[in-house]
N, C-alpha and C positions, 0 to 999 in steps of 0.2 A: 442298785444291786440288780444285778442280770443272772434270770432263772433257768440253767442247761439244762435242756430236757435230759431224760432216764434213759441212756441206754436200756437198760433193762427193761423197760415198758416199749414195747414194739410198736412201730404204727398200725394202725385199726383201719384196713381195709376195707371199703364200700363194698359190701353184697349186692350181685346181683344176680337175677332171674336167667336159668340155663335149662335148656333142654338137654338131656342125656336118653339116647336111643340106642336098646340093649337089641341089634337083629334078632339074637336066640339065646334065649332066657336059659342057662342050667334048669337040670331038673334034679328034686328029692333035695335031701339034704346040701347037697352043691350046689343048689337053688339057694337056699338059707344062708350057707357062707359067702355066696360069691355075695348076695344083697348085703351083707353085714359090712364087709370090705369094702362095696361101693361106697357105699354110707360113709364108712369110717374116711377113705380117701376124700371126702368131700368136707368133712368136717361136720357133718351133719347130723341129727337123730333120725329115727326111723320115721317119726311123725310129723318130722320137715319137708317131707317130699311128699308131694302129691302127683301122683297117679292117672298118668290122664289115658294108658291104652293099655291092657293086661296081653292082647297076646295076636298074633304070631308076634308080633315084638311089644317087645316093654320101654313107653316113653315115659320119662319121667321131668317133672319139674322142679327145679330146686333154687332154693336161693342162697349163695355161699359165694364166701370171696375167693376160692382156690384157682387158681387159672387152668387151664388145659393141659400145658405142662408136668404141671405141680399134681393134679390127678392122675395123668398117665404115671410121675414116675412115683407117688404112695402106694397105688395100685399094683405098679409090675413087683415088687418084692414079697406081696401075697401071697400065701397058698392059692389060690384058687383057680380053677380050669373051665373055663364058658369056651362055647362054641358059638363062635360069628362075631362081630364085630360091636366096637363101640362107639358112637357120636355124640361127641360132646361140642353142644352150639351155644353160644352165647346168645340171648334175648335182645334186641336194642329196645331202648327206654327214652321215653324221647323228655329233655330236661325240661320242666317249665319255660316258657320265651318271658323277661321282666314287660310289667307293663310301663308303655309310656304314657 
């Protein structure tokens, strides 16, 4: 007897470790939104990223499976309005080598 997998159960993408670099952070309340949105584009909660530069720009570290892509296009149908750009870098990770 041979078990087909679930469409319905999606495959489970490998998280990895990204840098996201905000050049100019919104300010006030459109500070508070536009973070909520990044989040939310990333898949993430608030207390998944950490924080590694507060300002003149904001880098952040995140670990989530969403590609580049996949967060430019969650993101552009947003309300929200920042001034300056976005960088989204992928981490490399370098895999264990087997021992011999």
């Amino acid at each position: 007897m041979s078990e087909k997998p679930d469409p319905k159960l999606g495959q489970r993408r490998k998280k990895r470790p990204v840098l996201i670099v905000v050049e100019k952070w919104p300010d006030g309340t459109m500070g508070m939104k536009f973070g909520s949105a990044l989040m939310s584009a990333l898949g993430q909660h608030r207390d998944e990223a950490t924080l590694l530069q507060l300002g003149p720009q904001r880098i952040l570290r995140i670990e989530t499976d969403v590609s580049e892509a996949e967060f430019r296009l969650a993101l552009k149908p947003r309300d929200v309005s920042y001034h300056g750009r976005i960088h989204f870098s992928e981490l490399l990770t370098e895999e264990p080598s087997p021992a011999y």
